[in-house]
C-alpha positions in Angstrom: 71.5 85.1 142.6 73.8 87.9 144.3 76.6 86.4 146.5 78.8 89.0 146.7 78.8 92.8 146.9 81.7 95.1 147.7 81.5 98.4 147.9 84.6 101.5 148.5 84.3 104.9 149.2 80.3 105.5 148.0 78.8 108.1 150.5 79.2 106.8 154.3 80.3 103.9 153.5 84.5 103.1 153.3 84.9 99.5 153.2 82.2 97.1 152.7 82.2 93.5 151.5 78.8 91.6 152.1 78.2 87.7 151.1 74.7 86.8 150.3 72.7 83.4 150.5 69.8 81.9 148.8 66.0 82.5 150.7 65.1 86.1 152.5 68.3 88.1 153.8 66.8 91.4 156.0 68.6 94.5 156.5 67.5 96.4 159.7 69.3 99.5 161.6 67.7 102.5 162.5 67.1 105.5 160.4 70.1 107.6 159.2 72.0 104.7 159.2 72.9 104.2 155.2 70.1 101.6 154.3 69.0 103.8 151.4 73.2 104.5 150.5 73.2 100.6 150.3 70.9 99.9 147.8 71.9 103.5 145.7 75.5 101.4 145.2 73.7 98.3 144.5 72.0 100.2 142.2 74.5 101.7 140.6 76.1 98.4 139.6 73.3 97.7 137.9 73.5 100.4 135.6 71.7 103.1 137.5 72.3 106.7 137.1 75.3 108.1 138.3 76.6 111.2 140.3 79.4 112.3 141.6 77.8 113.2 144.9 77.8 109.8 145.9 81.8 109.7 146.3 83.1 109.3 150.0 84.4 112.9 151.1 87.5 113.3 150.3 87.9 110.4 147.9 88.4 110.5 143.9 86.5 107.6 143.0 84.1 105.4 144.4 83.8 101.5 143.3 80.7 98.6 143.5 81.2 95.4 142.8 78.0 92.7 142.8 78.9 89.1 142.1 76.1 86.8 140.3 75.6 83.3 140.2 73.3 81.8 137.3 72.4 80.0 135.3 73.8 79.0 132.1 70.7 79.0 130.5 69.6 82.3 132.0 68.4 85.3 130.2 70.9 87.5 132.2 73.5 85.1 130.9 72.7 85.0 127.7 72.6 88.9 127.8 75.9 89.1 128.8 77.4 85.6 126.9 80.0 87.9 124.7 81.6 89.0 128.2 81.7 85.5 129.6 84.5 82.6 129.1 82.9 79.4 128.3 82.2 77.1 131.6 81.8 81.1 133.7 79.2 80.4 136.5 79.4 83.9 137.5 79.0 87.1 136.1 80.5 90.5 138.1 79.1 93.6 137.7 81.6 96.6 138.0 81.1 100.7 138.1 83.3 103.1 139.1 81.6 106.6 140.2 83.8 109.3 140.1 84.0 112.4 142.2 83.6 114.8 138.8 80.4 112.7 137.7 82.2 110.7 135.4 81.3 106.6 135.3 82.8 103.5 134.2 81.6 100.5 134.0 82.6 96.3 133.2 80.9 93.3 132.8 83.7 90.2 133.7 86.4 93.2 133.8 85.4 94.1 130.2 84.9 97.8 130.3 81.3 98.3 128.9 78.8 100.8 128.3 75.9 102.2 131.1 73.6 100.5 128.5 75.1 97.6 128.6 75.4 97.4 132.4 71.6 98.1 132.6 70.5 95.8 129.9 72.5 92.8 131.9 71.6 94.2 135.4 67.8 94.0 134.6 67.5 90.8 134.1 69.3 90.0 137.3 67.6 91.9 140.1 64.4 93.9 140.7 64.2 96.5 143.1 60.9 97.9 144.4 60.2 100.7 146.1 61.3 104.1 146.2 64.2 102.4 143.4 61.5 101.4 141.7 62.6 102.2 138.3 63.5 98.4 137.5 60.0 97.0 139.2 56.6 96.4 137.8 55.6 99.3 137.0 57.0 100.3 133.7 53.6 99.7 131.3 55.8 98.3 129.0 56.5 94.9 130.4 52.6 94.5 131.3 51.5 92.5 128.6 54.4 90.1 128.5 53.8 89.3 132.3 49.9 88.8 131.3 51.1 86.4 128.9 53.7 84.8 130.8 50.9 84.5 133.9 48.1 82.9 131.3 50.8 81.3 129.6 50.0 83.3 125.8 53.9 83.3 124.8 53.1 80.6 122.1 49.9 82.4 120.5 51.7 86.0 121.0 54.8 84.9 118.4 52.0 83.1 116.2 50.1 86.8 116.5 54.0 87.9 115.6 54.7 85.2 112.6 51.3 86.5 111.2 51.7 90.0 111.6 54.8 89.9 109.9 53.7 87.7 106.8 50.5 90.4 106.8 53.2 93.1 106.8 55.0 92.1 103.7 52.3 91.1 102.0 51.0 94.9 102.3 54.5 96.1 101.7 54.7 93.9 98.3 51.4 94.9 97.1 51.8 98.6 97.4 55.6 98.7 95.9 53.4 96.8 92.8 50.7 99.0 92.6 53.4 101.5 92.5 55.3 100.2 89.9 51.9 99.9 87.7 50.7 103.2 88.0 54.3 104.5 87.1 54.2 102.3 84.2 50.8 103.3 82.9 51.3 106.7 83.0 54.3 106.3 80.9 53.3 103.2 78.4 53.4 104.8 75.4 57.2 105.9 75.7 57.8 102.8 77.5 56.7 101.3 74.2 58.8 103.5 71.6 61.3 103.0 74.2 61.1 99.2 74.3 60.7 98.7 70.6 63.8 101.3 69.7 66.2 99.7 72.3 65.0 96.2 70.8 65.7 96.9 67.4 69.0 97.8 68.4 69.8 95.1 70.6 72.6 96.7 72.3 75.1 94.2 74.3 77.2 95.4 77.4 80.7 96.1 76.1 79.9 96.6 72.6 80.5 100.1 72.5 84.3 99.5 73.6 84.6 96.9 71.6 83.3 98.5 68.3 85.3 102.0 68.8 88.3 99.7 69.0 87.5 97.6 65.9 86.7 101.2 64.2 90.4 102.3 65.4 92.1 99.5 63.9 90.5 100.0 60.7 90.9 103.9 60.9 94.8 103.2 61.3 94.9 100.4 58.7 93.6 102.5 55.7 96.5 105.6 56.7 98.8 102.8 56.7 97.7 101.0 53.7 98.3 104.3 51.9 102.0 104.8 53.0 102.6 101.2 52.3 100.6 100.9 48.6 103.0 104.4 48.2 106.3 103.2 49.5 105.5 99.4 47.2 104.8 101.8 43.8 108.2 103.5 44.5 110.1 99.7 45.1 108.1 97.4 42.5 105.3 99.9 40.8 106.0 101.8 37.3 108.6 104.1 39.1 110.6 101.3 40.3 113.8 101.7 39.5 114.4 98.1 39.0 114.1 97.6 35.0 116.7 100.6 34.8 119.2 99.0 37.3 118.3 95.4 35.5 119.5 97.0 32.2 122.7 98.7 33.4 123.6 95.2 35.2 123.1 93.7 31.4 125.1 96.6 29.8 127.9 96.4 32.2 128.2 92.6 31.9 128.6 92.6 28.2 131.8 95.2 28.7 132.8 92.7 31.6 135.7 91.3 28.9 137.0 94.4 28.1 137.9 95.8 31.8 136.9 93.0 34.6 138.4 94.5 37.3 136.0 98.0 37.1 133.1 95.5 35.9 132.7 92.8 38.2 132.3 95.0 41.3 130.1 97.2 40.1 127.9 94.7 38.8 128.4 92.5 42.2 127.3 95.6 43.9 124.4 96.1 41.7 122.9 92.6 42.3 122.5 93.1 45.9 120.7 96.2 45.4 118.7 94.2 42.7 118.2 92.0 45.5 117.6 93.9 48.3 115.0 96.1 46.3 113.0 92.6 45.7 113.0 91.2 49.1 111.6 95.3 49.7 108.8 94.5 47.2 108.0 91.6 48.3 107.7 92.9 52.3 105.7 95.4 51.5 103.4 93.6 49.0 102.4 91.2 51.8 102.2 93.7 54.3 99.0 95.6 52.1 97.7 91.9 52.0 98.0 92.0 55.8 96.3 95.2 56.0 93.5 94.7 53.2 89.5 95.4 54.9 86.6 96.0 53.6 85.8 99.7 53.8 81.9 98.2 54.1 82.7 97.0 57.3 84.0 100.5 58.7 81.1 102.0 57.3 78.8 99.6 59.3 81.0 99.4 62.6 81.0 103.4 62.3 77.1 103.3 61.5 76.6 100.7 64.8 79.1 103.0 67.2 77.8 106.0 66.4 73.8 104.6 66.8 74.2 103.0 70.0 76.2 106.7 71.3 72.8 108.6 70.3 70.7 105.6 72.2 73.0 106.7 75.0 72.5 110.1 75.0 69.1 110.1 74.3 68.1 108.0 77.2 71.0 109.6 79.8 72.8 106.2 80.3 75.8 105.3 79.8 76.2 102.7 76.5 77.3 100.0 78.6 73.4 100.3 80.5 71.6 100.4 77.6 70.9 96.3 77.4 69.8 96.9 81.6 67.9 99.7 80.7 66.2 97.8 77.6 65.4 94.6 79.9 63.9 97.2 82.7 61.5 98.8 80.0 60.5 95.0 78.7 59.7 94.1 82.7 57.9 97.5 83.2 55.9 96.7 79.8 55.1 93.3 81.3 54.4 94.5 84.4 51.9 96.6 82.6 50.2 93.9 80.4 50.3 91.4 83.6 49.8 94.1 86.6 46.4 93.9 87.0 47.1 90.1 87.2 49.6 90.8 89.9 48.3 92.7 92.3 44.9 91.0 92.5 46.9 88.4 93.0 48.3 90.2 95.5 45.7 92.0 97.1 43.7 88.5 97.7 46.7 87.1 99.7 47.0 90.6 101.6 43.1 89.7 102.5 44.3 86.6 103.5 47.2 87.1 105.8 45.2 90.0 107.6 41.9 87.7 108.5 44.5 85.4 109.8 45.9 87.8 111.9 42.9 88.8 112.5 42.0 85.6 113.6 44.8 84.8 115.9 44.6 88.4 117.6 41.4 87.9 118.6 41.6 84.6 120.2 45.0 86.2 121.5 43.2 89.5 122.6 40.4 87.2 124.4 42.8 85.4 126.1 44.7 88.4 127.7 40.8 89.8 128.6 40.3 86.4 130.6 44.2 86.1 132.2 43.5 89.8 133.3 40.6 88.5 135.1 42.5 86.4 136.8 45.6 88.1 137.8 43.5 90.9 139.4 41.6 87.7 141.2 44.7 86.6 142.5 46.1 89.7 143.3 43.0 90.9 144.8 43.6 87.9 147.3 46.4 88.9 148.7 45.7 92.5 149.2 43.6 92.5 152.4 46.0 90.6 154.6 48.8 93.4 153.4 46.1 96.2 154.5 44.8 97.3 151.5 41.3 95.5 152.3 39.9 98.6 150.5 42.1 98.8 147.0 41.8 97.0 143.8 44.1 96.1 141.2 43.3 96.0 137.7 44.8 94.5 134.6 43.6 97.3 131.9 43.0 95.8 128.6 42.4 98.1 126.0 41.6 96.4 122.8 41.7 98.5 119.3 41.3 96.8 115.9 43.0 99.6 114.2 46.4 99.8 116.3 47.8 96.4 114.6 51.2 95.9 116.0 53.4 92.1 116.3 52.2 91.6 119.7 48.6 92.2 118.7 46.0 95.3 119.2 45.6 95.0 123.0 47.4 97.7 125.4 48.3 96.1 128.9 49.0 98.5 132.1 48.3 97.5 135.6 46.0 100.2 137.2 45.1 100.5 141.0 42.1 101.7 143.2 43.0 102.5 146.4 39.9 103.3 148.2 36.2 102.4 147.0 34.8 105.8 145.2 38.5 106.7 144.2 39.4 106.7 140.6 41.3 104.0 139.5 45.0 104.9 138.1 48.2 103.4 136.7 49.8 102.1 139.9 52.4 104.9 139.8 50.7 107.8 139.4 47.7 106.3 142.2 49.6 104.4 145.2 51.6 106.1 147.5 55.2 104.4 148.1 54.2 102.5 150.9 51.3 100.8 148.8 53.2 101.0 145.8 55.3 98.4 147.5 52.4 96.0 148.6 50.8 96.2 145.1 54.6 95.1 144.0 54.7 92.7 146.4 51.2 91.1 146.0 52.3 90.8 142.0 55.2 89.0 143.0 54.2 86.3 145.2 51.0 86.3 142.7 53.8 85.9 139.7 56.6 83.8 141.5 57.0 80.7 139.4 56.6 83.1 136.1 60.1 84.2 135.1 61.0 86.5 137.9 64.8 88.1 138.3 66.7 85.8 140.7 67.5 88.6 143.3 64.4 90.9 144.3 64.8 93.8 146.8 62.3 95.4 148.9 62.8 98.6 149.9 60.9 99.4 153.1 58.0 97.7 151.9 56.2 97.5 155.8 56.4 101.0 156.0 53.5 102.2 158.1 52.3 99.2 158.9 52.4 96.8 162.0 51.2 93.7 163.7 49.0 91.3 161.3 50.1 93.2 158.2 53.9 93.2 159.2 53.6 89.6 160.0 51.4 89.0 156.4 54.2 90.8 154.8 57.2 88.7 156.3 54.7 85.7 155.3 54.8 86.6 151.5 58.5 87.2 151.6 59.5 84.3 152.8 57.0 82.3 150.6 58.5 84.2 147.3 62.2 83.1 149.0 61.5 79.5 148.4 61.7 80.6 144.2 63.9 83.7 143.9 66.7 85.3 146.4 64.8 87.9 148.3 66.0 90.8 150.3 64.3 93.3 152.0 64.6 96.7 153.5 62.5 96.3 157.0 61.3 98.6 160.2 59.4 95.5 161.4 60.6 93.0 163.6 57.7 90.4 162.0 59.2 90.5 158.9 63.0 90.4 160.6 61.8 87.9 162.4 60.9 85.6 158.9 64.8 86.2 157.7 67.2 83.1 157.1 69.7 85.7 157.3 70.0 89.5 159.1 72.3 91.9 158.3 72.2 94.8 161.1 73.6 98.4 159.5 74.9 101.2 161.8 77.0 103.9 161.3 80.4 104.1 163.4 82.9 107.0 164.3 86.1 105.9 162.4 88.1 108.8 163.2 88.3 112.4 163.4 89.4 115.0 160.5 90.2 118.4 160.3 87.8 120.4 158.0 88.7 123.3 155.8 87.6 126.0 158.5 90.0 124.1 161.1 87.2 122.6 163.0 88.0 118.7 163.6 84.8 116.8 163.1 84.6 112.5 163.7 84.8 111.0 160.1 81.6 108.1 160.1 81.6 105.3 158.2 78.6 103.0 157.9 79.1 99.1 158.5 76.9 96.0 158.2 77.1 92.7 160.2 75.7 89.8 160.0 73.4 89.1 163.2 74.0 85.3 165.0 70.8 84.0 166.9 71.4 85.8 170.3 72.0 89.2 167.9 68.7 88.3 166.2 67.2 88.8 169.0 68.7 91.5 170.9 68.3 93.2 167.2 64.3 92.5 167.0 63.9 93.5 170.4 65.5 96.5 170.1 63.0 97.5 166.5 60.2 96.5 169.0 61.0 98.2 172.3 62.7 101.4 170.7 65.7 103.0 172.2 65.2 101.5 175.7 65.4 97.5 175.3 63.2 95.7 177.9 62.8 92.2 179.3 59.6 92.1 177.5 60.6 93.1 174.3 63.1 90.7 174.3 60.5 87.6 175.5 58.2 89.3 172.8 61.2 88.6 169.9 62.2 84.9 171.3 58.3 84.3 170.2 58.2 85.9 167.0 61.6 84.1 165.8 60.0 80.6 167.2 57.1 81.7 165.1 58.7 82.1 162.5 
């Protein structure tokens, strides 16, 4: 519930810092006197719309603060669990309107988007009446509050679990049928396709690996050449080995005759005999090291260059052609087994949609015979709250054709004010005043279903006195033993009913000088909260009028010991 709100600078009001209690809380003052600037800040925390209008005079900025209590299991908690610490009982609402139009606004001091404020704020208070835009009446929220009242919520998320098992059965069976049409039309290339690119059997990565193997090979056979050259030149039938073998022999036999020009010449001679050996034999083994069989370049070339043209013929790159093989195999045995397939398919479609069916239906009937009995029980409370002579309807429109999760019924709440009239969605049909009393006929009618913990009426007795004032004040006060109420009242009956009363009045605060010169008193608006002999000198004064008398004030001592 709201325990707190502060408000700066919004409008009349300066400085305002209200603490709020469980049960019905009143505000009362007379008119002019900033009830409706009230609830536009509370509003405004709560993600309303902004405008810089609403800034005091003279002041940059204006700030609201509301303060919640709930709890931990709450919806508006678990809306706003990212901007709470664990073990936070409360959460703050924060927005600061500034004078140029510009807003900010926090959750917990986290600065957060408008969005965000609302999405939180929703789920903490309702306002009804001429702030209505957070009540009842938004046609969206009607069929969840029709199931909450004839407690539907589990057969609405069956309804949902089936719809969505009927929804991708249909998806399934239509990307199949698809995929079978697009394969018939093309079976007789998927089948060349097929057979080519499994005769070939291409592997990812082949076609790097073969154009390196075919590199190797290229660059082995130059090679082979220079070296088969270079070893004819050393050891082949030009070597010059035999010739240097026989002037070594020559030259030793003279070795006798002159040994000092001999010896090292010949000394000089076997090294080169030597060296020209170890050369023969080094490049012998190197064209054993670079031996291949041309066959296999032939057939490495023939297997590159094949898988290249598969490549280009089909507009994939080499390394796709095994994916793009497997993908014409599938779409050949979708092909063969489609038929299969989607009857297969199409039967379980059939299935999921009677059961959907099925559960809609029973769903659908349910919300015919809870609408029946909301508009019983609202009916009920409508003549004590003078509208003896309206109706409310729950509108159930049911359509077969408009499948959706939450099943083929459309929900909106429609009113009839006056017999011969023709009934209407609540907003468009009731004036404010019985806009108000249809909200707050739902209310008491829905108080144990999952209502906000704060709920503000706005003037909701307008127009009305005596028995339907004092129904009124009954109903609010009932709905206070659940939820937080407060209300915006001209009637001392429902004042009267308040566990708390908050009196606002506007004040002359000072005096300022305007830009023309003239000084004017600067007025601020202020709220108090009313003790028991304020009470009453307060509800005899909304009785009595301007002038209080003796008898208004006896008539207030009865209605607060009435009350």
């Amino acid at each position: 519930m709201l325990v707190h709100l502060s408000i700066r600078d919004i409008v009349l009001i300066d400085r305002l810092d209200l603490a709020f209690d469980a049960g019905l809380t009143v505000l009362t003052g007379e008119t002019g006197a900033g009830k409706s600037i009230l609830l536009d800040a509370f509003a405004l925390a709560l993600g309303g719309r902004g405008d810089g209008a609403l800034v005091r005079h003279g002041e940059a900025q204006g700030q609201i603060t509301a303060v919640f209590e709930v709890a931990p299991n709450h919806p508006a908690r678990l809306a706003a669990d990212e901007f709470c610490d664990p073990g936070e009982g409360q959460i703050i609402l924060r927005r600061l309107q500034y004078a140029d139009g510009r807003t900010r606004a926090f959750v917990n001091d986290r600065p957060v988007s408008v969005q965000t404020l609302r999405a939180i704020g929703v789920h903490l208070v309702e306002i009804h009446g001429q702030h209505d835009d957070r009540a009842l009446t938004d046609p969206a929220s009607h069929r969840s509050i029709l199931d909450a009242l004839g407690e539907l919520e589990g057969p609405a998320r069956e309804v949902a679990a089936a719809y969505a098992a009927y929804q991708k059965f249909k998806r399934e069976l239509a990307e199949q049928t698809a995929r079978v049409e697009a394969a018939r039309k093309e079976a007789d290339f998927l089948r060349h396709a097929a057979e080519e690119l499994g005769t070939l059997s291409p592997e990812a990565g082949e076609e790097e690996a073969l154009a390196a193997r075919r590199q190797v090979m290229m660059q082995s056979e130059k090679v082979a050449r220079e070296l088969q050259e270079a070893y004819e030149t050393v050891a082949g039938h030009a070597s010059p080995l035999p010739v240097l073998s026989s002037a070594v022999r020559r030259l030793e036999r003279r070795a006798d005759q002159a040994p000092h020009l001999i010896e090292p010449s010949v000394k000089a001679l076997d090294e080169a005999l030597n060296a020209l050996e170890l050369a023969g034999s080094a490049l012998e083994q190197a064209l054993r090291d670079a031996e291949y069989d041309p066959r296999e370049l032939e057939q490495t070339e023939e297997r590159l260059f094949a898988i290249r043209a598969a490549a280009r013929k089909y507009n994939v790159p080499a390394d796709e052609l095994a994916a793009l093989r497997d993908k014409f195999e599938a779409d050949l045995a979708a092909l063969d087994a489609g038929e299969e397939h989607v009857s297969g398919l199409s039967a379980a479609l059939a299935q999921a949609e009677a059961n959907y069916l099925t559960l809609a239906r029973v769903l659908s009937k349910a919300r015919h015979e809870a609408g029946a009995k909301l508009d019983e029980a609202v009916n009920a409370e409508l003549p004590p709250l003078k509208l003896e002579r309206a109706r409310f309807i729950s509108r159930v429109e049911t359509d077969e054709e408009a499948r959706a999760a939450e099943g083929f019924d459309r929900v909106e709440f429609w009113v009839q004010t006056n017999p011969g009239t023709k009934p209407g969605a609540m907003m468009k049909v009731a004036s404010g005043g019985e806009l108000s009393r249809f909200m707050l006929a739902l209310k008491v009618v829905l108080a144990d279903r999952g209502s906000a913990p704060t709920l503000v009426f706005d003037e909701i007795d307008t127009g009305v006195g005596g028995a339907v004032a004092d129904a009124i004040g009954h109903r609010l006060a009932r709905l206070s033993t659940g939820v937080q109420v407060m209300a915006v009242t001209h009637a001392p009956q429902v004042a009267a009913r308040a566990v708390k009363h908050l009196r606002i009045a506007k004040e002359i605060v000072g005096r300022q000088i305007e830009a023309d010169g003239v000084a004017e008193d600067r007025v601020a608006t202020r709220v108090s909260p009313l003790a028991h002999d304020e009470r009453q000198e307060e509800i005899a004064r909304m009785l009595a009028g301007a002038t209080i008398t003796s008898e208004a004030r006896a008539a207030a001592i009865r209605l607060l010991k009435g009350a």
